[in-house]
BALUM-325584 format. One record per residue (C-alpha): z negated, y negated, x negated; residue in one letter. Coordinates in steps of 0.1 Angstrom, whole numbers, padded with zeros to 4 digits, always signed. Example, Ala and Ser with C-alpha at 12.3 -4.5 7.8 and 13.67 -1.06 7.14 Angstrom:
// BALUM-325584
-0078+0045-0123a-0071+0011-0137s
***
This chain:
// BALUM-325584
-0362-0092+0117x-0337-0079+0094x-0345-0074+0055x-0320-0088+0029x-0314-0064-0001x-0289-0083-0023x-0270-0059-0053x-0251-0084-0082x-0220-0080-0096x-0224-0056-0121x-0249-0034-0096x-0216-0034-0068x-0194-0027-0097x-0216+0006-0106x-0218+0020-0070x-0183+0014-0064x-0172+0032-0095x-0201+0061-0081x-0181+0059-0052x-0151+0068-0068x-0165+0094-0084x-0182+0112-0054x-0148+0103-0036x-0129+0124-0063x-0152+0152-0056x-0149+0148-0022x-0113+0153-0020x-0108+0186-0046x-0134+0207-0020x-0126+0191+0014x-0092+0202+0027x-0091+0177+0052x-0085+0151+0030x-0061+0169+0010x-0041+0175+0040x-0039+0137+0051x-0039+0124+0013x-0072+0102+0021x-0078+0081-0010x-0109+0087-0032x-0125+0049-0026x-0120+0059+0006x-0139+0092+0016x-0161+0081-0013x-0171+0048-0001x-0173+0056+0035x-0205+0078+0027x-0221+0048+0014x-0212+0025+0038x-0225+0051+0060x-0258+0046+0044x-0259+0009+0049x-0252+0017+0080x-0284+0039+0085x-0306+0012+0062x-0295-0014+0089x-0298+0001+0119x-0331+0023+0110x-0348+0005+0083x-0337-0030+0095x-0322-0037+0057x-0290-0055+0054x-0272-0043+0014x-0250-0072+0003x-0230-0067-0021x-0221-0094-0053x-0176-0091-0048x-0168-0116-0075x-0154-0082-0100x-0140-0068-0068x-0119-0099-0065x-0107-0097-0100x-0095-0058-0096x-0083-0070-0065x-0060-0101-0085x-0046-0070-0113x-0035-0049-0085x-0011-0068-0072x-0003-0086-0101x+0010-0051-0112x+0025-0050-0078x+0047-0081-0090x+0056-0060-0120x+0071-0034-0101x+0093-0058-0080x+0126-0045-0097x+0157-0064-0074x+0185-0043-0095x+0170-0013-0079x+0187-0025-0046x+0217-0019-0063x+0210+0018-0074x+0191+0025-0040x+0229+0019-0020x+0238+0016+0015x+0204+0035+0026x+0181+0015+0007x+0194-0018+0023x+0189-0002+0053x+0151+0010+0049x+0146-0028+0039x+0156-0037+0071x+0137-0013+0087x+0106-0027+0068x+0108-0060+0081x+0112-0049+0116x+0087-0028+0113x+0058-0050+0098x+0071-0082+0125x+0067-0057+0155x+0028-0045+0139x+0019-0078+0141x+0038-0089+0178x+0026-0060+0196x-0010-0068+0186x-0008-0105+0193x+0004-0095+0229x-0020-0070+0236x-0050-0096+0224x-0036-0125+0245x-0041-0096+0274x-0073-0089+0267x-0084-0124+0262x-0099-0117+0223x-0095-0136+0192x-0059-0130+0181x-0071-0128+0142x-0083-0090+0154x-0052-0081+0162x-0037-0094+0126x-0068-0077+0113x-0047-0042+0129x-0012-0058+0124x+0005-0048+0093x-0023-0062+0069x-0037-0027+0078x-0010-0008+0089x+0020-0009+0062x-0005-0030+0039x-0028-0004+0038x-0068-0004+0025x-0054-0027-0004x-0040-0055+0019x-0067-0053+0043x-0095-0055+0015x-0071-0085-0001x-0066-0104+0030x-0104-0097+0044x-0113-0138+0027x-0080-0152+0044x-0091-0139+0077x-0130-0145+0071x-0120-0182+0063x-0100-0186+0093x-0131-0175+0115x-0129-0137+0117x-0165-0127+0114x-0161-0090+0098x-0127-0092+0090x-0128-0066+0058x-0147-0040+0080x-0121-0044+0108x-0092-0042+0085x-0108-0012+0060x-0117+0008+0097x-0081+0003+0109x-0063+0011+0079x-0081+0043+0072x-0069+0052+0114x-0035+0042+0103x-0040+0067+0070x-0047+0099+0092x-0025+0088+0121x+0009+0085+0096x+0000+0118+0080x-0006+0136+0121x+0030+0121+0135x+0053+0118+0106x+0059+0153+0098x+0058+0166+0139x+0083+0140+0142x+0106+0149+0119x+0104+0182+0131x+0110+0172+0167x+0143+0152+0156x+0154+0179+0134x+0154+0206+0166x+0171+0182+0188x+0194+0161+0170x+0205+0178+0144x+0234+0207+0143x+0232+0237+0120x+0258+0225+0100x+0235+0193+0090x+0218+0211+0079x+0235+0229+0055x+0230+0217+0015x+0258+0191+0013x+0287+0197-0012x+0286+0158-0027x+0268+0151-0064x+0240+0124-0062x+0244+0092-0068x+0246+0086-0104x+0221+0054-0105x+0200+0074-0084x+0198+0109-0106x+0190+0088-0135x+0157+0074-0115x+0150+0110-0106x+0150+0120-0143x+0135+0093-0155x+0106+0096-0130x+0101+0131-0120x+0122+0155-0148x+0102+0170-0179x+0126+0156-0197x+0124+0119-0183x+0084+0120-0190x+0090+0135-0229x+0097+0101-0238x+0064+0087-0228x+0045+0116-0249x+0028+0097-0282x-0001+0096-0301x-0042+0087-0288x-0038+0054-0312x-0002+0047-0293x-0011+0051-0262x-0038+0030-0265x-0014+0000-0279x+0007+0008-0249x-0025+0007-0223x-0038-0023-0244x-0006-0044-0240x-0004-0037-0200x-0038-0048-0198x-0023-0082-0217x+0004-0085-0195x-0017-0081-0164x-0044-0106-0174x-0021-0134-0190x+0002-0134-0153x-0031-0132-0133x-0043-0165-0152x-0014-0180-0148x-0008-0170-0115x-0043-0191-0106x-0020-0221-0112x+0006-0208-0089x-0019-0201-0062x-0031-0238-0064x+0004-0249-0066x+0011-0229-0030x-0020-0241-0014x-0007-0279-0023x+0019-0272+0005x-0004-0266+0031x+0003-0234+0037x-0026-0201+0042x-0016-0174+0012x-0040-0149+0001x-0054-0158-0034x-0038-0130-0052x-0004-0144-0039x+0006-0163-0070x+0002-0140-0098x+0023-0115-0076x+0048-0135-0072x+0048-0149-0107x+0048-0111-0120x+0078-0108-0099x+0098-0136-0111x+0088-0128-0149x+0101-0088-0146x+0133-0097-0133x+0139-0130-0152x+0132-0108-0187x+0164-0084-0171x+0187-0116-0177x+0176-0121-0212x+0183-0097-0244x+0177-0099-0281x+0187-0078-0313x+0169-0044-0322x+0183-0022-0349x+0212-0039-0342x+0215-0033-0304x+0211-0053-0277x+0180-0045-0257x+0169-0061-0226x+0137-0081-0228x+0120-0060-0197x+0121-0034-0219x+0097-0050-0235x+0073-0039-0204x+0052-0007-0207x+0057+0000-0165x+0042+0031-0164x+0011+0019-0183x+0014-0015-0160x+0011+0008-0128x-0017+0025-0143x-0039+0003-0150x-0030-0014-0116x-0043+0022-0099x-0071+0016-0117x-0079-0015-0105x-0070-0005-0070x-0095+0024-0071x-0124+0002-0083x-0110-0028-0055x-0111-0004-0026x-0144+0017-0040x-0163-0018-0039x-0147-0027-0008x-0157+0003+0012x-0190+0006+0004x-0194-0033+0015x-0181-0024+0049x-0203-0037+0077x-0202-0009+0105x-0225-0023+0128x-0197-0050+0132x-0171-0030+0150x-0198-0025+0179x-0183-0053+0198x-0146-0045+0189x-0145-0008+0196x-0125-0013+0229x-0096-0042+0217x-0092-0021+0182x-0088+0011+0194x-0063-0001+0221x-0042-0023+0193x-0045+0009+0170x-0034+0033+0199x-0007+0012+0207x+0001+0010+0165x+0010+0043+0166x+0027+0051+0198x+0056+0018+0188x+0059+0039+0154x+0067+0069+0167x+0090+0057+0192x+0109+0029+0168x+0110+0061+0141x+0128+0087+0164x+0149+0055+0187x+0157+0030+0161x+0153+0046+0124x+0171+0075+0128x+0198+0064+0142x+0204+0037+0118x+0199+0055+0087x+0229+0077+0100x+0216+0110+0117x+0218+0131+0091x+0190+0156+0073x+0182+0129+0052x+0177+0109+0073x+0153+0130+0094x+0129+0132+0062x+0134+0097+0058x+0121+0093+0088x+0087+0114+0086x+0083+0092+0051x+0087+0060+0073x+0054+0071+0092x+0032+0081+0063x+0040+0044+0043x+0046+0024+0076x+0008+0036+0090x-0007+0045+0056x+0006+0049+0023x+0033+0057+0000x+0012+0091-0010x+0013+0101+0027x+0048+0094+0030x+0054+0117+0000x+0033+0144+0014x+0053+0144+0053x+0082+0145+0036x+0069+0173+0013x+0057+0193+0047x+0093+0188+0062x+0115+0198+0028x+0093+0230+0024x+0099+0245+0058x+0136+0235+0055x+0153+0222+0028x+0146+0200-0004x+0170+0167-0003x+0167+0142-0036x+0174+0106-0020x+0143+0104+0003x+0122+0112-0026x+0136+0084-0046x+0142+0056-0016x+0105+0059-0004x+0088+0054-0039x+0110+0025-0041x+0102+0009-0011x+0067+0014-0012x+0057+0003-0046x+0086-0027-0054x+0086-0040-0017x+0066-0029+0008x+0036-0056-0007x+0059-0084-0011x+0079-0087+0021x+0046-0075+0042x+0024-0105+0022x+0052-0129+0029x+0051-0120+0069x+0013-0118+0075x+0016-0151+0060x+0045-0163+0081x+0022-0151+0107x-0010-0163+0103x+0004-0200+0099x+0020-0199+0129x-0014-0189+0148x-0034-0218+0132x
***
């Protein structure tokens, strides 16, 4: 007979942040997860959940862990996630950027067709195949972590651990393909003179991202004082809390209409419609006009949204049930094989092709890989790899960011949702 060794809220909080911590260290002295951009919560937390898994299967003690602060960390991420959710961006993006968003969508319905097929085959509970769909896939260890109570509610015994142990295959797997792929299309489908450095300027809109985001110049303006900065953290931390209040009331709103969201669903939406309502209005500084989402401190906004990411996915992962996968092994690691075999052929068949065969294209491509099966970090980093053996192009750099931080959350929330009401 199993033991029961319950840890409160403020006890989870403590190891998750230890986590974090041993997760950080982790990742400066291990290559390995330098290579494949593995998250801190994640290498951190697996140790520990690794530990439970020894307690339970040697000891016969079950840790359970208190997740009413993980929630909350949960609810500021992707209320900071709403933030970000810029729609004039579209406009500076172009013709290319309208085209990634299509690829998005197709992208996040096919993760979650293929694995309702391949379930209905196999005769298991189609939730596991959400569980691998894009919750885990494009969504990443945040989604899965944030839609583990959906699925749990719906009857998915172990959803989190499912979801945290597919999105971490989905990590390494978009950081193995993405950048052999690239290469591969590069070899074969380009000509040399593609791949010359092109004689056109950059996009205006777009060079004024890049120097706002990445120039020394661009990140000058954000220098200022401790007692600054600390106004400036202070007052995204304001921001954050007063939408994730509200957005409780938006949440109960949404759940009036009888349709499953995911509790953090309102305040990111409501954070999406306050950033881009502000654009429309303006009011009198110094005698200019200044827009009133100006008035929002993004930078600091994001931050303290990583922040409450790291400490989300650090308590998440060191709640991960192991011994619950036992019985899945077969099912998951079919649907997750399968994952990555349709993103490598829908990448060199479909993307590349419609994002116009060109070089940019072919780093766009090894990008689409790292965020589509992991993260925005390991798109980054593929697309690093490819630029470094070849050439260094600007708008891949600047299209990927914005995908995966203003949209890839909010159309992939919106599907799983579609989804997941149509399988009730």
């Amino acid at each position: 007979m199993n033991c029961e060794l319950h840890l409160d809220m403020i006890q989870t909080a403590g190891i998750g942040a230890l986590a974090l911590i041993v997760g950080m260290v982790l990742t400066r002295k291990v290559g390995f997860l330098q290579r494949f951009c593995v998250p801190s919560p994640v290498s951190g937390g697996i140790i520990f959940s690794l530990l439970t898994l020894a307690l339970y299967g040697w000891c016969n003690v079950e840790v359970s862990f208190d997740g009413t602060l993980k929630d909350v960390f949960m609810l500021a991420f992707f209320t900071s996630v709403g933030f970000q959710s810029d729609l004039k961006v579209i406009k500076q993006g172009g013709r290319m950027l309208v085209i990634m968003l299509g690829l998005l969508v197709a992208i996040i319905a096919l993760q979650n067709l293929m694995p309702m097929g391949i379930t209905k085959v196999m005769g298991v509970d189609p939730l596991i195949g959400m569980a691998a769909g894009s919750i885990s896939m494009t969504g990443g260890h945040g989604t899965a972590g944030g839609f583990a109570s959906v699925l749990e509610g719906m009857g998915l015994h172990g959803a989190g651990t499912i979801g945290m142990a597919a999105a971490t295959f989905g990590l390494i797997s978009g950081s193995m393909i993405g950048g052999p792929l690239a290469e591969r299309i590069i070899r074969k489908k380009l000509t040399h003179e593609q791949m010359q450095t092109p004689d056109e300027e950059v996009d205006p809109a777009m060079a004024g991202i890049e120097s706002d985001e990445a120039s020394p110049t661009g990140r000058a303006k954000r220098i200022s004082s401790n007692e600054q900065e600390f106004q400036q953290y202070a007052k995204a931390t304001y921001c954050i809390v007063m939408v994730m209040g509200a957005g409780t009331i938006m949440s109960w709103l949404l759940a009036k209409t009888g349709v499953t969201f995911p509790t953090y669903f309102g305040a990111l939406i409501l954070a999406a419609i306050a950033r881009n309502t502000l654009g429309f209005v303006s009011f009198k500084r110094n005698g200019k006009r200044v827009k009133a989402d100006k008035l929002l401190d993004m930078d600091r906004i994001i931050s303290v949204g990583n922040i409450s990411l790291s400490m989300f996915l650090g308590m998440a992962m060191i709640s991960l049930k192991l011994w619950e996968l036992q019985s899945l092994a077969l099912p998951l690691v079919v649907i997750l094989v399968a994952q990555v075999a349709m993103m490598d052929f829908f990448v060199y068949f479909v993307a590349f092709r419609l994002l116009g065969r060109s070089y940019d294209a072919a780093v766009l491509c090894a990008g689409i890989c790292g965020f589509g099966l992991g993260a925005t970090p390991n798109a980054m980093a593929n697309m690093s790899a490819v630029c470094y053996k070849y050439r260094y192009t600007v708008k891949p750099f600047l299209i990927v960011p914005i995908i995966g931080a203003m949209f890839a959350d909010l159309i992939n929330t919106g599907m799983i949702t579609l989804f997941l009401n149509i399988i009730m």
